[in-house]
mmCIF file as Biopython writes it, N, C-alpha, C and O atoms, coordinates in Angstrom:
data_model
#
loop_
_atom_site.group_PDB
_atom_site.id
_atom_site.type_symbol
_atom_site.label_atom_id
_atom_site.label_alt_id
_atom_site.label_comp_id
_atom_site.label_asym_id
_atom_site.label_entity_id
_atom_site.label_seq_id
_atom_site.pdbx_PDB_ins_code
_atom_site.Cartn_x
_atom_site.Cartn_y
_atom_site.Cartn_z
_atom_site.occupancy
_atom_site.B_iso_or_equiv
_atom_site.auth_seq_id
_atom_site.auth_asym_id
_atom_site.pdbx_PDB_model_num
ATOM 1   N N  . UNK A ? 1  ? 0.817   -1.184  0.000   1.0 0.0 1  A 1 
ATOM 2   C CA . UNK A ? 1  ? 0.000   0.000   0.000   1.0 0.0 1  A 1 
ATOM 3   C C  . UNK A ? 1  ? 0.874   1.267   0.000   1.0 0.0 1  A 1 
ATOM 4   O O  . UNK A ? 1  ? 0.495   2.223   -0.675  1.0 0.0 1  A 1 
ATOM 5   N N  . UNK A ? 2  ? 1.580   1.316   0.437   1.0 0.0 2  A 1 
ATOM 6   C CA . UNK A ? 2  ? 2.876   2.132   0.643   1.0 0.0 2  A 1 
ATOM 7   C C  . UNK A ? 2  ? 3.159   2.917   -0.898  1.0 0.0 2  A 1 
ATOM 8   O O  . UNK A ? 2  ? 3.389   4.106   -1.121  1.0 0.0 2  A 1 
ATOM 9   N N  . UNK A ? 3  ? 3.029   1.611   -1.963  1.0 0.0 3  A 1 
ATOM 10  C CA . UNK A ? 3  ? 3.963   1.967   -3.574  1.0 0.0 3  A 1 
ATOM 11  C C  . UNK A ? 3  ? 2.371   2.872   -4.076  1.0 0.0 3  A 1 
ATOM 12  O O  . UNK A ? 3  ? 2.229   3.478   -5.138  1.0 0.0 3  A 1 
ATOM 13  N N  . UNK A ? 4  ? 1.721   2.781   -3.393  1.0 0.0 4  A 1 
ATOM 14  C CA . UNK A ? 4  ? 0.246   3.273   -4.094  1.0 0.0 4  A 1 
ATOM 15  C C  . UNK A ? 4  ? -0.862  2.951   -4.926  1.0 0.0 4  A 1 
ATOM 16  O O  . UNK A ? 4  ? -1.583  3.525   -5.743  1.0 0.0 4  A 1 
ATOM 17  N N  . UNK A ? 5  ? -0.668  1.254   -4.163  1.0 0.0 5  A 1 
ATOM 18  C CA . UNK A ? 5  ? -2.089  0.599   -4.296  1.0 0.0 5  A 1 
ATOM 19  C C  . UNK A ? 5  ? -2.923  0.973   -3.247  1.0 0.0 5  A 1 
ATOM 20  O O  . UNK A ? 5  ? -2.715  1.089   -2.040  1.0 0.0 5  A 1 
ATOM 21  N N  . UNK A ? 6  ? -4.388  1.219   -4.282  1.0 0.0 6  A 1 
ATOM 22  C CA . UNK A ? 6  ? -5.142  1.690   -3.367  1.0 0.0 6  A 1 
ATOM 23  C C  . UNK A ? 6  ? -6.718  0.097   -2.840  1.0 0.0 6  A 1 
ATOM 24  O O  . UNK A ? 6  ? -7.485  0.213   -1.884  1.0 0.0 6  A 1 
ATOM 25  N N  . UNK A ? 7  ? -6.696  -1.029  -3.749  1.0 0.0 7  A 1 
ATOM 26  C CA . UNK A ? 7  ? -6.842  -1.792  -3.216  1.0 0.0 7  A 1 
ATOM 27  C C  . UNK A ? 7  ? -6.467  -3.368  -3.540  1.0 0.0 7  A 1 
ATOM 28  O O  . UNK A ? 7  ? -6.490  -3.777  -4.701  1.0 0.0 7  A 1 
ATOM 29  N N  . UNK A ? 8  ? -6.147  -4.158  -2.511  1.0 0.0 8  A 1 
ATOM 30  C CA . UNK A ? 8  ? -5.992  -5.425  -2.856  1.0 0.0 8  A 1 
ATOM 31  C C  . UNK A ? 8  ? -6.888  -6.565  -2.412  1.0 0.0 8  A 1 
ATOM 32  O O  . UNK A ? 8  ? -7.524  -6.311  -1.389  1.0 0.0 8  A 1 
ATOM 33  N N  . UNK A ? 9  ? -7.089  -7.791  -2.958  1.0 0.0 9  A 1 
ATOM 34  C CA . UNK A ? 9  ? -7.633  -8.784  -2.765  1.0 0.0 9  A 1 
ATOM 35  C C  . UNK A ? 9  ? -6.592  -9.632  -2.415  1.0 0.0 9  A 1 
ATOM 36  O O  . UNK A ? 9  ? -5.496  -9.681  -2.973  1.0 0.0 9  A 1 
ATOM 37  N N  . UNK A ? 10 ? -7.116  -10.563 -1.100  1.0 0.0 10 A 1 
ATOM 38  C CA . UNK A ? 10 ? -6.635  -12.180 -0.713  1.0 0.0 10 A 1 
ATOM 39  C C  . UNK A ? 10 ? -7.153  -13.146 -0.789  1.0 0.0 10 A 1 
ATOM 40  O O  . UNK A ? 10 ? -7.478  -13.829 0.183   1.0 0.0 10 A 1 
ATOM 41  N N  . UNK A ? 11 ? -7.378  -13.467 -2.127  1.0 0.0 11 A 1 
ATOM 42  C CA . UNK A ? 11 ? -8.413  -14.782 -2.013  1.0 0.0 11 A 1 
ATOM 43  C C  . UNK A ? 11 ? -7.412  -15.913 -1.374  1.0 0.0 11 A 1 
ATOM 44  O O  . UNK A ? 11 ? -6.223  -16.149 -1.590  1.0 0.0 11 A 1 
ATOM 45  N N  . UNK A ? 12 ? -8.285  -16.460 -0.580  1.0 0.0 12 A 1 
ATOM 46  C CA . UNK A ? 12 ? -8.432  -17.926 0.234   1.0 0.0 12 A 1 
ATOM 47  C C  . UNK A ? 12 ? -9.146  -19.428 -0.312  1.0 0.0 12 A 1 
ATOM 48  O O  . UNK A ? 12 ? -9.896  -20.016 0.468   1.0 0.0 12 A 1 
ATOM 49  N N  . UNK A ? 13 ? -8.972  -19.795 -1.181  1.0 0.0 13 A 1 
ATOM 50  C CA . UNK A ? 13 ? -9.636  -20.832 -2.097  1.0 0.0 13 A 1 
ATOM 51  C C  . UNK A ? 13 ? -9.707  -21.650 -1.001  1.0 0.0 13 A 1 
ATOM 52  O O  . UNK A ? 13 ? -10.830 -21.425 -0.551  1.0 0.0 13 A 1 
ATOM 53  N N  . UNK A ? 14 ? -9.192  -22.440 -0.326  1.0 0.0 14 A 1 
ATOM 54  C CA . UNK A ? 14 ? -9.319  -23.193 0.788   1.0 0.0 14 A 1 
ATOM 55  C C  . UNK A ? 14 ? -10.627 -23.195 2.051   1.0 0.0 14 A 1 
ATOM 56  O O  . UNK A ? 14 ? -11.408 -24.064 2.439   1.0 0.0 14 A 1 
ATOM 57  N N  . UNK A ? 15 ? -10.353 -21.542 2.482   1.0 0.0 15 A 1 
ATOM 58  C CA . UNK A ? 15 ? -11.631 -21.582 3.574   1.0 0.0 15 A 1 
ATOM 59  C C  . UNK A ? 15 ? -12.565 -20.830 2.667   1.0 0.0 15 A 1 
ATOM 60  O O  . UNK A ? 15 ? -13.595 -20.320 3.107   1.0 0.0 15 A 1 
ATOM 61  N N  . UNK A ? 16 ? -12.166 -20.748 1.244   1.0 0.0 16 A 1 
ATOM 62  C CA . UNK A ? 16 ? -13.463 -19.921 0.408   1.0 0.0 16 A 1 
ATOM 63  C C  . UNK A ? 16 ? -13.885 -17.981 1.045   1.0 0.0 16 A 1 
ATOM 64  O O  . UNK A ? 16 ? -14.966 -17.486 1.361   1.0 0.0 16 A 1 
ATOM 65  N N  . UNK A ? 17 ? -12.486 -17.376 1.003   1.0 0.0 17 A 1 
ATOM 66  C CA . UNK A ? 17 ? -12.698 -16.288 1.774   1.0 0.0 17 A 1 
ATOM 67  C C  . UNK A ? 17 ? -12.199 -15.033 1.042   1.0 0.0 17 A 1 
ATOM 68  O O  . UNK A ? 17 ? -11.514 -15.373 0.077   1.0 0.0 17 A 1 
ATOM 69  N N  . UNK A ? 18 ? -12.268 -14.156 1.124   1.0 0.0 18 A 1 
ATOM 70  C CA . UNK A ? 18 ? -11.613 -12.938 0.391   1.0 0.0 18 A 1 
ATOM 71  C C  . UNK A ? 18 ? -11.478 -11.954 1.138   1.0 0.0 18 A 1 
ATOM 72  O O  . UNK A ? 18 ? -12.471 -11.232 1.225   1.0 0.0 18 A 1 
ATOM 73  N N  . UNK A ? 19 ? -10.476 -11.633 1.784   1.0 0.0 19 A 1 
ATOM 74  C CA . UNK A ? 19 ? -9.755  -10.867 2.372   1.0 0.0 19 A 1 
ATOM 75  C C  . UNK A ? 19 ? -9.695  -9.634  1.848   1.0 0.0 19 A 1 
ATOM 76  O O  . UNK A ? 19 ? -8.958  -9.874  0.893   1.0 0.0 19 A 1 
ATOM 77  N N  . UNK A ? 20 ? -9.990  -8.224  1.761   1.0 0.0 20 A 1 
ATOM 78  C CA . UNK A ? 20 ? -10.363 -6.788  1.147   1.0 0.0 20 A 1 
ATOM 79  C C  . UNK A ? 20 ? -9.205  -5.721  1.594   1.0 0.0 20 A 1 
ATOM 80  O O  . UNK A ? 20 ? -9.517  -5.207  2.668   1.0 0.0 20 A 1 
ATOM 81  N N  . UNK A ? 21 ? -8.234  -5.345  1.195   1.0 0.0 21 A 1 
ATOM 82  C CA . UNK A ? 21 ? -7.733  -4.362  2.030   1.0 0.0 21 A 1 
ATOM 83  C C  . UNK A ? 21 ? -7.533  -3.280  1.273   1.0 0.0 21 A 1 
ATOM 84  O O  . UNK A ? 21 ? -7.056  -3.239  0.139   1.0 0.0 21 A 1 
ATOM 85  N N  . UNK A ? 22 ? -8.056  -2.083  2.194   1.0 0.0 22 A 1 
ATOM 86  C CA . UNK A ? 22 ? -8.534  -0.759  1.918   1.0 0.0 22 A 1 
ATOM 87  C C  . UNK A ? 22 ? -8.156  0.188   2.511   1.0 0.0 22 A 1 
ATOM 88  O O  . UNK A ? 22 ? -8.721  0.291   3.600   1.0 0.0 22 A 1 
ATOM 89  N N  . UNK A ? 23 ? -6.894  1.548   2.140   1.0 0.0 23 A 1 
ATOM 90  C CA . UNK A ? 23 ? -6.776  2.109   3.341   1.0 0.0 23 A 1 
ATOM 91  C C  . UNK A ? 23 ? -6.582  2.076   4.851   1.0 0.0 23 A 1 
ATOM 92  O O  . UNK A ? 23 ? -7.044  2.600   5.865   1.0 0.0 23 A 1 
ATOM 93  N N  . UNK A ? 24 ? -5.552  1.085   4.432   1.0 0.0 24 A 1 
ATOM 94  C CA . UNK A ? 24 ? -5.242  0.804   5.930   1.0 0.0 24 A 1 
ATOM 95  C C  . UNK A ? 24 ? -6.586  -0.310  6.813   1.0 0.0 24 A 1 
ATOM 96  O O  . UNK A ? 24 ? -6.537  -0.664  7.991   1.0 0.0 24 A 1 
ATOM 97  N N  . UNK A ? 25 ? -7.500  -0.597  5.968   1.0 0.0 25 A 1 
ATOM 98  C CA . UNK A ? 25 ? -8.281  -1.882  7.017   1.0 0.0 25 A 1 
ATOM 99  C C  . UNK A ? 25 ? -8.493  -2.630  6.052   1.0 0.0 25 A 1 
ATOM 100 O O  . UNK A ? 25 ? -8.399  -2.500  4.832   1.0 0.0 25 A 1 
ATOM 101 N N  . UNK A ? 26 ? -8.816  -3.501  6.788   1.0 0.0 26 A 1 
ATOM 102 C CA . UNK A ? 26 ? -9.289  -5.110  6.037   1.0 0.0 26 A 1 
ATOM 103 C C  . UNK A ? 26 ? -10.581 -5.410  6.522   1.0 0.0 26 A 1 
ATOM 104 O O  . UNK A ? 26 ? -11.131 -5.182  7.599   1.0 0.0 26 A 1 
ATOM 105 N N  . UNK A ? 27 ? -11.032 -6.118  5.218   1.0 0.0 27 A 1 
ATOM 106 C CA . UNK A ? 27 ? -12.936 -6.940  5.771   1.0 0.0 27 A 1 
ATOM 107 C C  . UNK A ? 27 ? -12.415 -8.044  4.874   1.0 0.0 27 A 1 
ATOM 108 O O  . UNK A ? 27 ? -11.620 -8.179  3.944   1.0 0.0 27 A 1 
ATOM 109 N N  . UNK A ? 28 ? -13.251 -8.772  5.607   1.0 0.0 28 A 1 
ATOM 110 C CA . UNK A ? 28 ? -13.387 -9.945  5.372   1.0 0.0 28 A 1 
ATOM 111 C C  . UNK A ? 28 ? -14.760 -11.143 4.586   1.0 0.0 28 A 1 
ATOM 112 O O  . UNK A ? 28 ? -15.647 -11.554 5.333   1.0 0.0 28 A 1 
ATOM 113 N N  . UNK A ? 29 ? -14.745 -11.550 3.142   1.0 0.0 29 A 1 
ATOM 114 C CA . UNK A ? 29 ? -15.772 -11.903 2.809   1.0 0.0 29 A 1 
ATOM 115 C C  . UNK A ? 29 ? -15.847 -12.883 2.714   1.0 0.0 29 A 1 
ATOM 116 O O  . UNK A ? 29 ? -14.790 -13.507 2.622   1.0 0.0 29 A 1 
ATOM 117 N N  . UNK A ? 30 ? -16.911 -13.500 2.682   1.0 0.0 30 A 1 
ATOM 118 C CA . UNK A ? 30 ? -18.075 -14.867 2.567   1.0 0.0 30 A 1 
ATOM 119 C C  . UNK A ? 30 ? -18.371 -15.583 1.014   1.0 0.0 30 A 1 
ATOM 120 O O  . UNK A ? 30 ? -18.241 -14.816 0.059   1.0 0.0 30 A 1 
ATOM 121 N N  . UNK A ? 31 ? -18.569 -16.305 0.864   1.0 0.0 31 A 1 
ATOM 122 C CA . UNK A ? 31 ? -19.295 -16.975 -0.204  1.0 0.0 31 A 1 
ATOM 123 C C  . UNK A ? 31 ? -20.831 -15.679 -0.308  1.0 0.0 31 A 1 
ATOM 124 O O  . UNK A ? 31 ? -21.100 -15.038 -1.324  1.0 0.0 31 A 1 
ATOM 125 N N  . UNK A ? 32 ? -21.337 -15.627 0.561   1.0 0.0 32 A 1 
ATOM 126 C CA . UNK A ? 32 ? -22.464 -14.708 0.715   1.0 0.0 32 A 1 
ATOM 127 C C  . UNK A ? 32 ? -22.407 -13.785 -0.157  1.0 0.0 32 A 1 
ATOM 128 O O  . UNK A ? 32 ? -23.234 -13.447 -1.005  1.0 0.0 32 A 1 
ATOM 129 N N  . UNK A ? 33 ? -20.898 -13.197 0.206   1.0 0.0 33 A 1 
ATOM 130 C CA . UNK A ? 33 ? -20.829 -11.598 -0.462  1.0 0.0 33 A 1 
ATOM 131 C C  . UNK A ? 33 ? -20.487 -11.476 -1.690  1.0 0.0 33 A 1 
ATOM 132 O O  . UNK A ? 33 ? -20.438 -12.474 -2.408  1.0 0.0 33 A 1 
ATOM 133 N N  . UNK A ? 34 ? -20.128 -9.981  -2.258  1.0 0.0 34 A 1 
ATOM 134 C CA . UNK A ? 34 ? -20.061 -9.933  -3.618  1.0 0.0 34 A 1 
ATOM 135 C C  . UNK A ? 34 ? -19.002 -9.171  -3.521  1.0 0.0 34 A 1 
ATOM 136 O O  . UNK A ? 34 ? -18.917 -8.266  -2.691  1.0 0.0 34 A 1 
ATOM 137 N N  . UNK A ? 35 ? -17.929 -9.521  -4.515  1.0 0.0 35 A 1 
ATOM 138 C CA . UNK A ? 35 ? -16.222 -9.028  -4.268  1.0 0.0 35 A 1 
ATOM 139 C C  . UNK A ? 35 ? -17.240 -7.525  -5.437  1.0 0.0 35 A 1 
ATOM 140 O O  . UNK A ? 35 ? -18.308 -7.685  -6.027  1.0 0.0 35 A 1 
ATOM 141 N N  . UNK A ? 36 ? -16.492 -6.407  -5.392  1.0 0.0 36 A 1 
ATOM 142 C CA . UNK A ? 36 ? -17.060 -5.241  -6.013  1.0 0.0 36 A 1 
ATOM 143 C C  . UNK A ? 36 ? -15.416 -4.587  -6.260  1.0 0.0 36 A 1 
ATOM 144 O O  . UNK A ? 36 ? -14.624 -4.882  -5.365  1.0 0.0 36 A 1 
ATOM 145 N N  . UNK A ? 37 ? -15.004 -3.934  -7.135  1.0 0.0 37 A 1 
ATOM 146 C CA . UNK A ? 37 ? -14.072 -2.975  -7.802  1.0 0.0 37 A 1 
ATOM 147 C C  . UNK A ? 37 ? -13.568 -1.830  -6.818  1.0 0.0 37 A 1 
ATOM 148 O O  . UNK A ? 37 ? -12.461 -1.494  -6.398  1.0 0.0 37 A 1 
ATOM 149 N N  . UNK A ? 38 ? -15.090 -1.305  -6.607  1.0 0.0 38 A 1 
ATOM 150 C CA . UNK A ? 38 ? -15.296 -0.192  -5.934  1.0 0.0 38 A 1 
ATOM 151 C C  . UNK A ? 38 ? -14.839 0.690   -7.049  1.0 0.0 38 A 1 
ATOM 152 O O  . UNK A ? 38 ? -15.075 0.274   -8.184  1.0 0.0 38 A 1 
ATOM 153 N N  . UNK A ? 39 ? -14.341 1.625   -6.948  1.0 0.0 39 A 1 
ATOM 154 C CA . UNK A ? 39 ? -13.816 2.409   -7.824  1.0 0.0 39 A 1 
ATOM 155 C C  . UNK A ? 39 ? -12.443 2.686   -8.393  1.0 0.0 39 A 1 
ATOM 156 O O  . UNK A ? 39 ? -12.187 3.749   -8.959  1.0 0.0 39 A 1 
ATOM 157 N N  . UNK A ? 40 ? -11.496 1.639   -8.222  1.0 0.0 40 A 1 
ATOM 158 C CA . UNK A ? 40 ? -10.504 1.085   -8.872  1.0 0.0 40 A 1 
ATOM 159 C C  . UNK A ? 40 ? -11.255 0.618   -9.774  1.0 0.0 40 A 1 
ATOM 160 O O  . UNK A ? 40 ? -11.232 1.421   -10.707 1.0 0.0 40 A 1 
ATOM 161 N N  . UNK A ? 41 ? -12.149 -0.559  -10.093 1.0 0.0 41 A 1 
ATOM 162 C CA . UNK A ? 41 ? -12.064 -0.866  -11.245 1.0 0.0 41 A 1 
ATOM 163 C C  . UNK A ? 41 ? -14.177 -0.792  -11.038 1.0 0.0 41 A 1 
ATOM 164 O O  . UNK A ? 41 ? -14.905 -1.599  -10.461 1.0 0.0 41 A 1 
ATOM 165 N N  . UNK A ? 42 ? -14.461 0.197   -11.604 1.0 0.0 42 A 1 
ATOM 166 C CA . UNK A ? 42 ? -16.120 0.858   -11.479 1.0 0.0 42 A 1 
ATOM 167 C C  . UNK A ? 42 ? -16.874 -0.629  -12.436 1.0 0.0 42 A 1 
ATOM 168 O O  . UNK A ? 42 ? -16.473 -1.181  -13.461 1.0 0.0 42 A 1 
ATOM 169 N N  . UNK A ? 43 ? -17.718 -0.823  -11.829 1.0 0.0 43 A 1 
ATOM 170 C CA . UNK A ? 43 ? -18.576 -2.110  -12.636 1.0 0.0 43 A 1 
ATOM 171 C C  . UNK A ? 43 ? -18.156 -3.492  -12.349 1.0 0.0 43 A 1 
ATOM 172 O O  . UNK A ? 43 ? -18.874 -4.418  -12.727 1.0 0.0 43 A 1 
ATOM 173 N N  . UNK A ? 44 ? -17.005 -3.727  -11.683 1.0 0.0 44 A 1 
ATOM 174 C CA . UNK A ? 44 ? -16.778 -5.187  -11.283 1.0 0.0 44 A 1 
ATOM 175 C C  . UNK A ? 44 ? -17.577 -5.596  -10.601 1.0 0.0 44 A 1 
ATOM 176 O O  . UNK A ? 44 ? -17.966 -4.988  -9.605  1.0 0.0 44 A 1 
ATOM 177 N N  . UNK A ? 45 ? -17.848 -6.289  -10.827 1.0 0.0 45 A 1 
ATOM 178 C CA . UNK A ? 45 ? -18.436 -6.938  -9.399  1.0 0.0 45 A 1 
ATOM 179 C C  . UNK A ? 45 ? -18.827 -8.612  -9.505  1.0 0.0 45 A 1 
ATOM 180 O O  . UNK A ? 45 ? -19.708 -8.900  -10.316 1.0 0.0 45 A 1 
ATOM 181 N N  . UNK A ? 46 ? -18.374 -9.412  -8.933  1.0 0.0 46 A 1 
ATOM 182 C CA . UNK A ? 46 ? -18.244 -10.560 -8.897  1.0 0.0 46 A 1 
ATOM 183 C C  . UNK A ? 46 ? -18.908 -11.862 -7.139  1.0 0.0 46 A 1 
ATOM 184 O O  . UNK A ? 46 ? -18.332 -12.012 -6.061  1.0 0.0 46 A 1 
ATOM 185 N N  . UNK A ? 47 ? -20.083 -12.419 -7.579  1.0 0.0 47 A 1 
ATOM 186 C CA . UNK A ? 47 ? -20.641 -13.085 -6.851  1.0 0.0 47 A 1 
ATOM 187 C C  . UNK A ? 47 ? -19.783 -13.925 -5.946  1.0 0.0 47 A 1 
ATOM 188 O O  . UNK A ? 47 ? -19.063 -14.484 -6.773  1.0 0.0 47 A 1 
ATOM 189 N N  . UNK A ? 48 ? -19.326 -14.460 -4.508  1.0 0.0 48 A 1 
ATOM 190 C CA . UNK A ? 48 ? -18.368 -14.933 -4.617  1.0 0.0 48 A 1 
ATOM 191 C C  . UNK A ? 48 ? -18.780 -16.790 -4.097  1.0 0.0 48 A 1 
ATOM 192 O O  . UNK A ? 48 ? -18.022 -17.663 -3.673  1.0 0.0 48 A 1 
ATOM 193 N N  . UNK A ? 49 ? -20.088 -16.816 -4.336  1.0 0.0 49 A 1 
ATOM 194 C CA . UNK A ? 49 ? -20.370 -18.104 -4.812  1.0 0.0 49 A 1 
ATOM 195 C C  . UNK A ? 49 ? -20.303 -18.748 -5.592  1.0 0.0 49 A 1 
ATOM 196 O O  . UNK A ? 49 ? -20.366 -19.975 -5.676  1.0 0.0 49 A 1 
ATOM 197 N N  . UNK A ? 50 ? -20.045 -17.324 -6.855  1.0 0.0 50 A 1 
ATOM 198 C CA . UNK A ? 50 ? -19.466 -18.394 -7.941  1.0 0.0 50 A 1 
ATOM 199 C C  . UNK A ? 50 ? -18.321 -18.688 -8.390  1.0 0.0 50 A 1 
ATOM 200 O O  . UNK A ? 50 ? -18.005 -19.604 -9.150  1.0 0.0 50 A 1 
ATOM 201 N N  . UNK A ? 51 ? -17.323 -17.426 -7.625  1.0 0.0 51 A 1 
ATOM 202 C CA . UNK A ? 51 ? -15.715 -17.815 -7.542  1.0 0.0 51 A 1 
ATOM 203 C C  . UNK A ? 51 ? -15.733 -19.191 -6.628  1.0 0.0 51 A 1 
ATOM 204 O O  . UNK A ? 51 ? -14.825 -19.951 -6.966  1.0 0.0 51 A 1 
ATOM 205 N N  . UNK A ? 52 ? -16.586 -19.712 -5.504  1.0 0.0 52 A 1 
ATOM 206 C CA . UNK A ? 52 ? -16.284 -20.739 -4.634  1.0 0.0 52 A 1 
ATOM 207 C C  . UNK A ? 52 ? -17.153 -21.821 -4.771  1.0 0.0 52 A 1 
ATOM 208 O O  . UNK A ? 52 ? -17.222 -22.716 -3.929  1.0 0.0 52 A 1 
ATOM 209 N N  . UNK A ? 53 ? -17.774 -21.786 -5.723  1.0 0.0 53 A 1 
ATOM 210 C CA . UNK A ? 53 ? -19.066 -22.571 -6.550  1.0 0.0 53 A 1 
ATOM 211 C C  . UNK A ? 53 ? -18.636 -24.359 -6.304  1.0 0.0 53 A 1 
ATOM 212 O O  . UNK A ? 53 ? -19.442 -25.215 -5.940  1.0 0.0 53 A 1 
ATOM 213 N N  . UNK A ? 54 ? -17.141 -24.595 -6.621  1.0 0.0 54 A 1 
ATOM 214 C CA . UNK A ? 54 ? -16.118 -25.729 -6.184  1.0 0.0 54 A 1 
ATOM 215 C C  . UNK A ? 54 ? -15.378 -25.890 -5.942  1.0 0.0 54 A 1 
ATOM 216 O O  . UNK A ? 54 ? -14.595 -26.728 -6.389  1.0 0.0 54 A 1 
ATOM 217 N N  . UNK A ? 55 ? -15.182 -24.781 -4.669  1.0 0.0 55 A 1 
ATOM 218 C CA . UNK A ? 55 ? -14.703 -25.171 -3.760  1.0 0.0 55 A 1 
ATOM 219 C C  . UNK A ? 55 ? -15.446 -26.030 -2.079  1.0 0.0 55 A 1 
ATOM 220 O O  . UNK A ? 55 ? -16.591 -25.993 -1.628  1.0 0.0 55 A 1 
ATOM 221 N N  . UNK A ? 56 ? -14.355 -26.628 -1.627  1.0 0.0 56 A 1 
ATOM 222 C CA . UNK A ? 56 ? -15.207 -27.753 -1.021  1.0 0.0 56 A 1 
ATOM 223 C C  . UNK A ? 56 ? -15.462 -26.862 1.256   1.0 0.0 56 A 1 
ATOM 224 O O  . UNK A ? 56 ? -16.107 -27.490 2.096   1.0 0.0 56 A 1 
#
């Protein structure tokens, strides 16, 4: 974050999780949730049941 990314993803294929970090915090998502761009990249947005659709 330092070089001047303003956000990154940690996907977790294993516990099926996606890790968000933003300005200095992190959230944490679910199969439930929906990974989103935000405004790095405007219109993404990705279900994350179906990134974990098979995973076990």
């Amino acid at each position: 974050m330092r070089g001047g990314v303003r956000l990154t993803w940690a996907v977790d294929v294993e516990n099926a999780v996606v890790t968000v970090y933003r300005g200095g915090q992190a959230r944490l998502l679910t199969r439930a949730d929906v990974l989103e761009g935000e405004d790095v990249l405007p219109g993404f947005r990705l279900p994350l049941s179906k990134l974990f659709e098979n995973a076990s």
